[in-house]
py3Dmol code that shows the C-alpha trace and the ligand (Angstrom):
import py3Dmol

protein = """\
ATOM      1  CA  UNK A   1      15.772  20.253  -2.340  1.00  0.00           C
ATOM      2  CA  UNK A   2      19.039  18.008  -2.769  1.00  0.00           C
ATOM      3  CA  UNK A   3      21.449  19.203  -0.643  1.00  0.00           C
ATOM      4  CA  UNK A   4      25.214  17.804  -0.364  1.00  0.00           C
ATOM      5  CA  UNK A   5      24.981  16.069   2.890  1.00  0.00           C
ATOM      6  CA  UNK A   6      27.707  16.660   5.614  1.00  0.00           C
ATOM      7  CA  UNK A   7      28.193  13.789   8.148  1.00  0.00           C
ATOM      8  CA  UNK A   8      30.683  13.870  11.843  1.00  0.00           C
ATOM      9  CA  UNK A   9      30.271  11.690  14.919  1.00  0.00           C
ATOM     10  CA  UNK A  10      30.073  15.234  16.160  1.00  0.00           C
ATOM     11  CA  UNK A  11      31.171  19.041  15.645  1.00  0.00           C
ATOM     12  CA  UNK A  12      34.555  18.314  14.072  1.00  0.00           C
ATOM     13  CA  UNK A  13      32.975  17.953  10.735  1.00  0.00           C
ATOM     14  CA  UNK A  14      32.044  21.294  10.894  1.00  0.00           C
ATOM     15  CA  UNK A  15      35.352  23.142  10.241  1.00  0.00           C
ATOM     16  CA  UNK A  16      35.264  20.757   6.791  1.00  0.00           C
ATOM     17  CA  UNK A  17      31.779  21.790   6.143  1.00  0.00           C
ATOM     18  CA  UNK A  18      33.333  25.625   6.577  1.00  0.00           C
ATOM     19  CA  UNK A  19      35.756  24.891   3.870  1.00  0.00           C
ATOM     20  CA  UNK A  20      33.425  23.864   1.349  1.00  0.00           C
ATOM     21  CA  UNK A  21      30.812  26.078   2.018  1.00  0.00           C
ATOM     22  CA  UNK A  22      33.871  28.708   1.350  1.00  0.00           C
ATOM     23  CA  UNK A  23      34.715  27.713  -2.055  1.00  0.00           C
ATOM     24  CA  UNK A  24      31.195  26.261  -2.938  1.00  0.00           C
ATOM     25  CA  UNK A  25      28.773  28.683  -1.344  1.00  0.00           C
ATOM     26  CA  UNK A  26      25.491  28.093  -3.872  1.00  0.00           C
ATOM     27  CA  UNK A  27      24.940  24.788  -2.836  1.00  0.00           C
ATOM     28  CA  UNK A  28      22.580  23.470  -0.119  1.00  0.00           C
ATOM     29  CA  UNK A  29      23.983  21.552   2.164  1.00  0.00           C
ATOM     30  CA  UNK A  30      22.758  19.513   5.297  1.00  0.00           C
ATOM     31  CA  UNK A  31      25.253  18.944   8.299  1.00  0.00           C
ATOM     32  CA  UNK A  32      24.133  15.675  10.538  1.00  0.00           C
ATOM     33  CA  UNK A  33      26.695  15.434  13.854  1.00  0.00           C
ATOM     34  CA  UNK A  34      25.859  12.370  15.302  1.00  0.00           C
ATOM     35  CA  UNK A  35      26.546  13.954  19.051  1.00  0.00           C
ATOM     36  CA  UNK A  36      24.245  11.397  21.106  1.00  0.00           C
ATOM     37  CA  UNK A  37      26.690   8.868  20.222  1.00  0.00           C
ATOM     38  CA  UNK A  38      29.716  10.739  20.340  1.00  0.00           C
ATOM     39  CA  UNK A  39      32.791   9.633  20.019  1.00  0.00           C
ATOM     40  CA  UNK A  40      33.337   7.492  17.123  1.00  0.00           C
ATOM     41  CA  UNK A  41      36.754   7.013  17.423  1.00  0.00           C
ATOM     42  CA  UNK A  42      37.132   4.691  20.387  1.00  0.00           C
ATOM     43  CA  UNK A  43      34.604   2.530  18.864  1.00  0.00           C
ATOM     44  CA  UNK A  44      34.759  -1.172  17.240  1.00  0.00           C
ATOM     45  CA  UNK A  45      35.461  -0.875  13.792  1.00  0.00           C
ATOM     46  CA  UNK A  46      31.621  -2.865  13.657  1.00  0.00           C
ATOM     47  CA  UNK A  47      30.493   0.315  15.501  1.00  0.00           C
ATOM     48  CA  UNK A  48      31.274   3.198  13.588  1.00  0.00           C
ATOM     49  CA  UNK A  49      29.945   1.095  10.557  1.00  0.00           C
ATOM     50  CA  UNK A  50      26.759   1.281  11.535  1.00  0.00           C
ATOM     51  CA  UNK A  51      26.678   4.415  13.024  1.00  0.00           C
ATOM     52  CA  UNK A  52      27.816   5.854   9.841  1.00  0.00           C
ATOM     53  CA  UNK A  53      25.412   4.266   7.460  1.00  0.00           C
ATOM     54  CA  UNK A  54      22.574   4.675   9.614  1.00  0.00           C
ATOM     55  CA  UNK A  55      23.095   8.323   9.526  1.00  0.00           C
ATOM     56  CA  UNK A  56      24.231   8.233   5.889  1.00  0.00           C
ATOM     57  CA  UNK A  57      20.855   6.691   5.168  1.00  0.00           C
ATOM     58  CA  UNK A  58      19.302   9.286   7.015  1.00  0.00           C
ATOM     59  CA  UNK A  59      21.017  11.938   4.983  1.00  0.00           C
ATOM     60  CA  UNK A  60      20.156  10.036   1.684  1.00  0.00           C
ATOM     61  CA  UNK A  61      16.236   9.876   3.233  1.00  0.00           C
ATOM     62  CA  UNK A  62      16.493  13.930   3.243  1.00  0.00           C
ATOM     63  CA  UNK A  63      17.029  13.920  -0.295  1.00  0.00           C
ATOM     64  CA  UNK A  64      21.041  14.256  -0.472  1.00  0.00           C
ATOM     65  CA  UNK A  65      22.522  13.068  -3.641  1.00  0.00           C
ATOM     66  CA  UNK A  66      26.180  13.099  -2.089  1.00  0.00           C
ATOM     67  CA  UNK A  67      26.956  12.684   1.410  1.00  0.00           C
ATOM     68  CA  UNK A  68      30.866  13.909   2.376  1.00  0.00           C
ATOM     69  CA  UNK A  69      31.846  11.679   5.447  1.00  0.00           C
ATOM     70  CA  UNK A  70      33.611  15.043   7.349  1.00  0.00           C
ATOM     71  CA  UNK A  71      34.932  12.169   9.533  1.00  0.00           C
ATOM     72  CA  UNK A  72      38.471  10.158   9.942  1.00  0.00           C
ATOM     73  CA  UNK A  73      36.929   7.327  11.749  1.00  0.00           C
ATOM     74  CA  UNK A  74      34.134   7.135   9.644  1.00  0.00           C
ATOM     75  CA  UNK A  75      36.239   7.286   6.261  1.00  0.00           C
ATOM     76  CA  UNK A  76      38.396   4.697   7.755  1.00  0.00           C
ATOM     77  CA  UNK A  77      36.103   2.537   9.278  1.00  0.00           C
ATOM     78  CA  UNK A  78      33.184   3.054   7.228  1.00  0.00           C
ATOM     79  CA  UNK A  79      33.502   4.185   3.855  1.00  0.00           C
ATOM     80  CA  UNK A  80      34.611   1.223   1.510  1.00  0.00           C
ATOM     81  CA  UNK A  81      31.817  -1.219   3.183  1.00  0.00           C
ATOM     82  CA  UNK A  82      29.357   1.798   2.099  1.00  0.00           C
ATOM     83  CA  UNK A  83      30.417   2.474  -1.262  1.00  0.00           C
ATOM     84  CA  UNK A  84      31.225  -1.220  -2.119  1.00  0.00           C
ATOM     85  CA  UNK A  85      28.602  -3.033  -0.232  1.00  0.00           C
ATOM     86  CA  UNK A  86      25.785  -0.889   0.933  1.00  0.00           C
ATOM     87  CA  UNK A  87      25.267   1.465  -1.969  1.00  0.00           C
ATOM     88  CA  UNK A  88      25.303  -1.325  -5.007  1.00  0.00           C
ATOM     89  CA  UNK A  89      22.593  -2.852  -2.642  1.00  0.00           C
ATOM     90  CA  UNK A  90      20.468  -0.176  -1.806  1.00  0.00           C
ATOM     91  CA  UNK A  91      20.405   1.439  -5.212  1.00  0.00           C
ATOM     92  CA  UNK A  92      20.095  -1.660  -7.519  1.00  0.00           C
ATOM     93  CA  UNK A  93      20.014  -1.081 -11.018  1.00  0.00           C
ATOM     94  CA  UNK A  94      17.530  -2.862 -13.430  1.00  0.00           C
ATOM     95  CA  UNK A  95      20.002  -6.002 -13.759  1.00  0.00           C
ATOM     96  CA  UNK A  96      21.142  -5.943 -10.221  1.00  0.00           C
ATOM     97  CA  UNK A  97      22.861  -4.584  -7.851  1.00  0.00           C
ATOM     98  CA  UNK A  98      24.364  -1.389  -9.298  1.00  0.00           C
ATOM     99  CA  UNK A  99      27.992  -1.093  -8.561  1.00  0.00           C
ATOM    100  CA  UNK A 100      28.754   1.634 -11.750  1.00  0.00           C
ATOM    101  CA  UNK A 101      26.310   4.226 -11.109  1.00  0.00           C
ATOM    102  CA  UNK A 102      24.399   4.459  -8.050  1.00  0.00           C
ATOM    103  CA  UNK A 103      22.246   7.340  -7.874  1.00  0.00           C
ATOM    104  CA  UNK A 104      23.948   8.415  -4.682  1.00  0.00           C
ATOM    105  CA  UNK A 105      27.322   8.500  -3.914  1.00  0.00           C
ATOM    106  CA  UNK A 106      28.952   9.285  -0.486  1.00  0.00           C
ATOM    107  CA  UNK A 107      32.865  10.505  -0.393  1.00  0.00           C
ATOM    108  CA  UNK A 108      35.535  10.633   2.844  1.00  0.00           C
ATOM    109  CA  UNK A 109      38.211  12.773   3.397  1.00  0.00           C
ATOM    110  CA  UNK A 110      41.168  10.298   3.563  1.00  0.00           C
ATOM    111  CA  UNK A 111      41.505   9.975   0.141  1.00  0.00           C
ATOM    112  CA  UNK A 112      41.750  13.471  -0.929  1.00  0.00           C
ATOM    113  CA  UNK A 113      44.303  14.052   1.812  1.00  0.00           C
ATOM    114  CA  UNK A 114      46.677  11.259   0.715  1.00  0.00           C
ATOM    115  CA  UNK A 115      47.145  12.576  -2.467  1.00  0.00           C
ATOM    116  CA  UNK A 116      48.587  15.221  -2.005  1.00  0.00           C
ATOM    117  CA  UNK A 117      50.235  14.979   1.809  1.00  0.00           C
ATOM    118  CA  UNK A 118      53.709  13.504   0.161  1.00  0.00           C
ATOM    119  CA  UNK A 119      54.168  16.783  -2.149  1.00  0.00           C
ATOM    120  CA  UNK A 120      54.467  19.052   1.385  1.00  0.00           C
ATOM    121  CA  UNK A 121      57.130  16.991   2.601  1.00  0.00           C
ATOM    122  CA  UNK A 122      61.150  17.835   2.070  1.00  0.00           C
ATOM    123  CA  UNK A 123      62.363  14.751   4.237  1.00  0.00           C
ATOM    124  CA  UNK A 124      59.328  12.235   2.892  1.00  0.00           C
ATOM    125  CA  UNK A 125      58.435  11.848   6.524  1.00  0.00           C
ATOM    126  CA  UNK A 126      54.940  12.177   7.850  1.00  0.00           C
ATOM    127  CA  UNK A 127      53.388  12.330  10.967  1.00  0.00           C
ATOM    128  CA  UNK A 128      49.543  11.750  11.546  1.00  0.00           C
ATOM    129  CA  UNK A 129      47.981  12.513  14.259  1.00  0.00           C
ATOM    130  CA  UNK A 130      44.709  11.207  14.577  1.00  0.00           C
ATOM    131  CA  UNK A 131      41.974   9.442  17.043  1.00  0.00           C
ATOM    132  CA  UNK A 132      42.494   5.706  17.930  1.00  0.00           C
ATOM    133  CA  UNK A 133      40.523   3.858  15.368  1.00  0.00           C
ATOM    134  CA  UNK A 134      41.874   5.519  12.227  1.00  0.00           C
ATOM    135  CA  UNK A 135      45.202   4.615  13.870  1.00  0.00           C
ATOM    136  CA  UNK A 136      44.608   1.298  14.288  1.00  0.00           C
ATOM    137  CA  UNK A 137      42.516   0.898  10.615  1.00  0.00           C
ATOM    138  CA  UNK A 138      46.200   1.788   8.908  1.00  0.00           C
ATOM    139  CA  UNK A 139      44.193   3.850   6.892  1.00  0.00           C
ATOM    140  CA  UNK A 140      46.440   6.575   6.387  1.00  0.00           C
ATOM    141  CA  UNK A 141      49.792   3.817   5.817  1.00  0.00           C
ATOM    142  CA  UNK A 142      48.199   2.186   3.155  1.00  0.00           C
ATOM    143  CA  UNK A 143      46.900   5.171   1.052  1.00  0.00           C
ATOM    144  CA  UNK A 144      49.743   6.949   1.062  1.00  0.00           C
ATOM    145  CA  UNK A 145      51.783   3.758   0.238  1.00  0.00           C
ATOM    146  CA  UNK A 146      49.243   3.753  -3.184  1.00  0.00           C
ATOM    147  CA  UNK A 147      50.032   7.676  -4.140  1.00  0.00           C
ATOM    148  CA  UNK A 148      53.655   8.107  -2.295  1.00  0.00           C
ATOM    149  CA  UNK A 149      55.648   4.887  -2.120  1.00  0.00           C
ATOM    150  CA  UNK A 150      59.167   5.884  -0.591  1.00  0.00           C
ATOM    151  CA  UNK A 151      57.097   8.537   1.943  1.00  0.00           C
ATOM    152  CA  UNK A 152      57.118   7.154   5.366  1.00  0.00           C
ATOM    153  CA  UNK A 153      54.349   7.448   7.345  1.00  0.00           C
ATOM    154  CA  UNK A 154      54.278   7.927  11.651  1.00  0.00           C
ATOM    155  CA  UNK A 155      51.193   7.391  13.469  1.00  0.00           C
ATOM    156  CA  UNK A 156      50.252   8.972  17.282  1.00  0.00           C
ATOM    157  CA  UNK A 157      46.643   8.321  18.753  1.00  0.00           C
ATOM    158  CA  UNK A 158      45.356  11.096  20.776  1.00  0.00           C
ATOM    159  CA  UNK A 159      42.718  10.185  22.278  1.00  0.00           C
ATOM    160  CA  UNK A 160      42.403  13.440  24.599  1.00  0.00           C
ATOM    161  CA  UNK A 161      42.269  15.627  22.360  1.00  0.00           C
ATOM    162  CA  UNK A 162      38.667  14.663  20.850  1.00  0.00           C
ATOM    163  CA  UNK A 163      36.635  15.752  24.563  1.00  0.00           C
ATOM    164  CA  UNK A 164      39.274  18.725  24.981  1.00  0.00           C
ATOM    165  CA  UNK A 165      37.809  19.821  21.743  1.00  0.00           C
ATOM    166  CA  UNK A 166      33.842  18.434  22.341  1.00  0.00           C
ATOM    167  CA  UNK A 167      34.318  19.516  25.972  1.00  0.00           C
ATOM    168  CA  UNK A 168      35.411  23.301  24.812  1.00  0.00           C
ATOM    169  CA  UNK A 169      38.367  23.025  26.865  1.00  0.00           C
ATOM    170  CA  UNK A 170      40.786  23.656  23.609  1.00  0.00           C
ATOM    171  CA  UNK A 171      41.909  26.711  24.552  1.00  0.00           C
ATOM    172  CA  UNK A 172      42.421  25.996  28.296  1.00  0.00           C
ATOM    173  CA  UNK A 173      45.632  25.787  29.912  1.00  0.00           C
ATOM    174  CA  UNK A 174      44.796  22.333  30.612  1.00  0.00           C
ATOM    175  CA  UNK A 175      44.893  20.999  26.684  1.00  0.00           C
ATOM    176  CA  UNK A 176      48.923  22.401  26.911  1.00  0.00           C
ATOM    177  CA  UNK A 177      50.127  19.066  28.866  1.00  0.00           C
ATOM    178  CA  UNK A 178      48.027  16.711  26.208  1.00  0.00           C
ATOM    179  CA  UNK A 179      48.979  18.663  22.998  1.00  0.00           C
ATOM    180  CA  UNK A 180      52.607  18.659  24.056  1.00  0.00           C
ATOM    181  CA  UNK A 181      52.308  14.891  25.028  1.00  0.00           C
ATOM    182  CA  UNK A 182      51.606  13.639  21.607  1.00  0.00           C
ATOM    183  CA  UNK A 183      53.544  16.185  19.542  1.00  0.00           C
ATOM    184  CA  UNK A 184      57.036  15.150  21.814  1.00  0.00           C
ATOM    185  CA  UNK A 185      55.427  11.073  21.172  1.00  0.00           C
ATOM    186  CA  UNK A 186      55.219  11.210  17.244  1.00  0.00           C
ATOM    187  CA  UNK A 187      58.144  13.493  16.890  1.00  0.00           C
ATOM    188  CA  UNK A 188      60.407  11.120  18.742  1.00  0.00           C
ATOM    189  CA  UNK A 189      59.506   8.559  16.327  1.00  0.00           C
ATOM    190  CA  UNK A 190      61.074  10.304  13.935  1.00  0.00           C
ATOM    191  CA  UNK A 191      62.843  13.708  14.439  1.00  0.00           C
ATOM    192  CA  UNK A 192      62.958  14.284  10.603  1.00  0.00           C
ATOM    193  CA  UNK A 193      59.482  14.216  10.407  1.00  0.00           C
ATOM    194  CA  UNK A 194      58.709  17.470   8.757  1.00  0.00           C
ATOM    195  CA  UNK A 195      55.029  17.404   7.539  1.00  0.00           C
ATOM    196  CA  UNK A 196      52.256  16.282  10.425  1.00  0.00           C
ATOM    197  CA  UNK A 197      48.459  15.827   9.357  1.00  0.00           C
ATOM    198  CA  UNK A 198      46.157  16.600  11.735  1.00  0.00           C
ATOM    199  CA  UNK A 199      44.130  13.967  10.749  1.00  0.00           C
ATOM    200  CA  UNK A 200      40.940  14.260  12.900  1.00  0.00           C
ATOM    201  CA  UNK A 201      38.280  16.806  11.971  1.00  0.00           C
ATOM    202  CA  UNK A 202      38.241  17.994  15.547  1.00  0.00           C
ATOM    203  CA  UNK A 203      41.756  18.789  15.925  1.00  0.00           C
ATOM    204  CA  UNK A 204      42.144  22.398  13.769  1.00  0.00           C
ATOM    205  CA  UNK A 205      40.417  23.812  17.325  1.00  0.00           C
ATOM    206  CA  UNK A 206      43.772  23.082  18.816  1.00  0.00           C
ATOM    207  CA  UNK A 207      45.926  24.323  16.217  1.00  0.00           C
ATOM    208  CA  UNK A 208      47.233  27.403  18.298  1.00  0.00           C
ATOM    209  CA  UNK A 209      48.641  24.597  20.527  1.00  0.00           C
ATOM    210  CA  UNK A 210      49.662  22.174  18.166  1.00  0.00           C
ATOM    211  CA  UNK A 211      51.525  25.236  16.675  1.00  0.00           C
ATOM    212  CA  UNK A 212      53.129  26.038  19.732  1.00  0.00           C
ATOM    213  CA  UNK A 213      54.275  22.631  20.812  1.00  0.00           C
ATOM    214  CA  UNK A 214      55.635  21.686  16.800  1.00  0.00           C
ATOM    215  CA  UNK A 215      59.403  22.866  15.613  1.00  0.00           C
ATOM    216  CA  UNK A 216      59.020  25.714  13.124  1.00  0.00           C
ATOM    217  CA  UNK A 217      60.461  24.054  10.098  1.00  0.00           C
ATOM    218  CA  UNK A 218      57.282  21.202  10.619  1.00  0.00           C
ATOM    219  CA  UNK A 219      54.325  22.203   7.908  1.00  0.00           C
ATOM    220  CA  UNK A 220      50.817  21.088  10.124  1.00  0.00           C
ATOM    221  CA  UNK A 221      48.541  20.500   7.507  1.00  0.00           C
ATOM    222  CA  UNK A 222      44.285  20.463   8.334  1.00  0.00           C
ATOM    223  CA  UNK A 223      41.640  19.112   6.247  1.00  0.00           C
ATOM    224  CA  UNK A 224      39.353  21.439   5.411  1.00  0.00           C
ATOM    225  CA  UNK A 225      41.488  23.138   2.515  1.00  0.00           C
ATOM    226  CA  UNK A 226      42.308  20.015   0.566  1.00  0.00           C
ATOM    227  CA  UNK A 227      39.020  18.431   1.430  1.00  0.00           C
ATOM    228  CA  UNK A 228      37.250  21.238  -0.544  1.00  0.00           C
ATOM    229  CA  UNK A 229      39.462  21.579  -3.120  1.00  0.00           C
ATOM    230  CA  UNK A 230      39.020  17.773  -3.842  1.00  0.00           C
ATOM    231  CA  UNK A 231      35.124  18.294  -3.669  1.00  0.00           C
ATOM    232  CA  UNK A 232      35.347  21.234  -6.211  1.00  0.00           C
ATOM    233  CA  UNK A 233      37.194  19.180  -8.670  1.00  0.00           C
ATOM    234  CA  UNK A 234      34.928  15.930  -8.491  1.00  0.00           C
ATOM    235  CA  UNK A 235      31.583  18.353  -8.944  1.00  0.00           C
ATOM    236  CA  UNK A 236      33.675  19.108 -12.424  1.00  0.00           C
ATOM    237  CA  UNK A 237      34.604  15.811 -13.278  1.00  0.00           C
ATOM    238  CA  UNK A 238      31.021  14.331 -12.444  1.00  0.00           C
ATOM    239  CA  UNK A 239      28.636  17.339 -14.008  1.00  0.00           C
ATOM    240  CA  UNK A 240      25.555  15.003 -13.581  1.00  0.00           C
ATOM    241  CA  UNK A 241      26.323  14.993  -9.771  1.00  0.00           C
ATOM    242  CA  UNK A 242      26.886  18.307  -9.675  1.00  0.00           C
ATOM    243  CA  UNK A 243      23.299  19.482 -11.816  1.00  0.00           C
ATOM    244  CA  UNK A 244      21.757  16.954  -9.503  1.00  0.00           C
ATOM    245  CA  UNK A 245      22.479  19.038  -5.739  1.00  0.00           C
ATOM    246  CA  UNK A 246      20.404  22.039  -5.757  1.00  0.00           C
ATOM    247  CA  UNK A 247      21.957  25.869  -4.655  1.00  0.00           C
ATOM    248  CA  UNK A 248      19.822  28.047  -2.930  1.00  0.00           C
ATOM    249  CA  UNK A 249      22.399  28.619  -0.829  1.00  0.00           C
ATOM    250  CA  UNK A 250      20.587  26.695   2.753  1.00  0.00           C
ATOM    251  CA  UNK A 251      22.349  25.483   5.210  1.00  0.00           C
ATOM    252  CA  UNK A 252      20.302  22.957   7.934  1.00  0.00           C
ATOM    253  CA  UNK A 253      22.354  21.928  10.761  1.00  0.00           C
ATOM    254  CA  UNK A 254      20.867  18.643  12.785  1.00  0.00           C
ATOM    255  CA  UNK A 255      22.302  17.032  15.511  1.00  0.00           C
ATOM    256  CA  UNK A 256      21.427  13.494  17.236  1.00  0.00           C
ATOM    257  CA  UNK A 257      21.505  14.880  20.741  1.00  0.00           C
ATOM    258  CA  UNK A 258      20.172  18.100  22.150  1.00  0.00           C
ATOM    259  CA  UNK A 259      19.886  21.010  19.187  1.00  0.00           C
ATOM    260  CA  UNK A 260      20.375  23.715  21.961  1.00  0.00           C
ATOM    261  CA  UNK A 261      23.833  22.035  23.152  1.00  0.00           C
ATOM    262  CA  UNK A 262      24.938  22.212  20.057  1.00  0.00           C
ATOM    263  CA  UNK A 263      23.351  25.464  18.782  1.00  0.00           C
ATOM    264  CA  UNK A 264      25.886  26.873  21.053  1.00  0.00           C
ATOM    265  CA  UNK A 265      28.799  24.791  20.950  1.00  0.00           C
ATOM    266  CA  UNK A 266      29.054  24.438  17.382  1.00  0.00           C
ATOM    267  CA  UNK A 267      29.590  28.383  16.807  1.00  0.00           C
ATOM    268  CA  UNK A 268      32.970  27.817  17.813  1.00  0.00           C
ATOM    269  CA  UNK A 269      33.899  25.553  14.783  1.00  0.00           C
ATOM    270  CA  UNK A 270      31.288  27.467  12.533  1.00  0.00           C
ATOM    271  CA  UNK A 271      32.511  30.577  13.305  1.00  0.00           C
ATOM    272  CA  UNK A 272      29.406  32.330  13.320  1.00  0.00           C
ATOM    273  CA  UNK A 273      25.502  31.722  15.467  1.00  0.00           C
ATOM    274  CA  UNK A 274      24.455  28.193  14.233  1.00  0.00           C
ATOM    275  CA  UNK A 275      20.925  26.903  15.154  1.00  0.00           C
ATOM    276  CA  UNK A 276      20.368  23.309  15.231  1.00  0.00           C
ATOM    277  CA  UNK A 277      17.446  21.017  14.609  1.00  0.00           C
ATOM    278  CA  UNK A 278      17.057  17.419  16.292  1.00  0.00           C
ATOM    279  CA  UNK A 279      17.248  13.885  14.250  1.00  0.00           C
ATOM    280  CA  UNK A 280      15.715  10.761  16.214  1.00  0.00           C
ATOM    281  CA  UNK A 281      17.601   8.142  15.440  1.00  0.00           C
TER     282      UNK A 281
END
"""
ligand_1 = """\
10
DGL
N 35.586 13.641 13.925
C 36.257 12.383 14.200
C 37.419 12.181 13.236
O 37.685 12.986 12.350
C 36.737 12.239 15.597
C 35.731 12.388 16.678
C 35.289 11.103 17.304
O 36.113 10.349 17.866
O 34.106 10.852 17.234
O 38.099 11.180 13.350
"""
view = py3Dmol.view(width=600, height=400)
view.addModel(protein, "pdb")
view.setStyle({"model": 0}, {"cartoon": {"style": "trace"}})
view.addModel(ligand_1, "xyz")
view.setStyle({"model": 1}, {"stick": {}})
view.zoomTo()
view.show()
């Protein structure tokens, strides 16, 4: 078996994993939430790398050829230090350390969102809304720079919204006052702002909200759609990849913490009964 491996500091990842299951649903795939250690994105940018590759080498360990980071903090914190550090030494090649073509390759989902974020937007104003540490990493400011120069980019941390979400308290009356918060901070940045990101894979929970609390002329873009759709069109441009991951159609579902917590948790991001198996870390 070489599933595509999913990887979140917790459930969030899931409602990217949904997306991709949705327009690839042949492939195996594993999803790893790293829930003991939950959250990632109040962490030291030192942190969240190791986190992250620990668990990506787990993944890689299982037999997964590609690992997706379903993860802001991750992909921002993360990511390059993997795929221009740790994979060329991990994978050498037979001269070296092999920075071409490892056999493995892990992607994020920043990347795939900035190219395409500026084409939504009328006014070339964006908002992203997004934990603390991809905030502070500038992630988002400089990749969009790269693909849409004269867009300007705002930036709100919300860093409530993550254990409304983990806590299941989403769709409480008490998440109103912190959706509203941020929404009324990063629109009064810019009032011409007409194209907001929630950039966080835990935030499409609190989309009712979000909805509620935004103008109606404001497009509020999730993930998991362009995530997919940039997955779909890599597995074409990279065929060996793509022969490589197996499709039987399994889906394994692990979790760092306890598998019965989130056995019943993570059916709300799934959508339908999950059941979880444990990783020791
Ligand atoms: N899933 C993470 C993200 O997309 C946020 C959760 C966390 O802080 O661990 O940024």
């Amino acid at each position: 078996m070489h599933p595509i491996g999913i990887f979140d500091s917790g459930y969030g990842g899931l409602t990217i994993m949904r997306e991709i299951v949705r327009v690839l649903p042949h492939y195996d795939y594993v999803y790893l939430g790293d829930n003991a250690r939950t959250p990632y994105g109040t962490r030291s940018f030192e942190t969240v790398y190791h986190y992250t590759l620990e668990c990506v080498q787990e993944l890689f360990a299982m037999g997964c050829p590609l690992v997706v980071l379903a993860c802001n903090t991750a992909s921002a914190k993360a990511l390059r230090n993997i795929q221009q550090l740790d994979l060329p030494a991990l994978y050498p090649g037979p001269n070296g350390p092999e920075r071409r073509n490892p056999p493995v390759r892990v992607l994020g989902v920043i990347r795939p969102t900035t190219e395409v974020i500026g084409s939504y937007s009328k006014t070339g104003e964006v908002g992203i809304l997004a934990t603390k540490g991809t905030v502070l990493s500038d992630s988002y400011v400089v990749e969009i720079e790269k693909f849409f120069p004269t867009v300007r980019v705002f930036q709100e941390a919300c860093p409530m919204w993550v254990p409304l979400v983990e806590n299941g308290e989403f769709d409480q009356p008490g998440a109103d006052y912190f959706v509203k918060q941020h929404i009324d901070r990063l629109l009064t940045q810019s009032p011409t702002i007409d194209t907001l990101l929630l950039a966080c894979t835990h935030y499409p929970l609190l989309l009712p909200k979000i909805r509620q609390y935004t103008p109606d002329n404001v497009t509020i873009l999730s993930q998991g759609e362009i995530v997919a759709r940039s997955l779909v069109d890599y597995l074409h441009r990279h065929p060996d990849m793509a022969t490589r991951c197996t499709q039987t159609g399994q889906r394994t579902f692990l979790t760092t913490d306890s598998p019965a917590d989130f056995s019943r948790q993570a059916t709300v991001f799934w959508g339908e009964p999950v059941v979880a198996g444990h990783l020791a870390l």
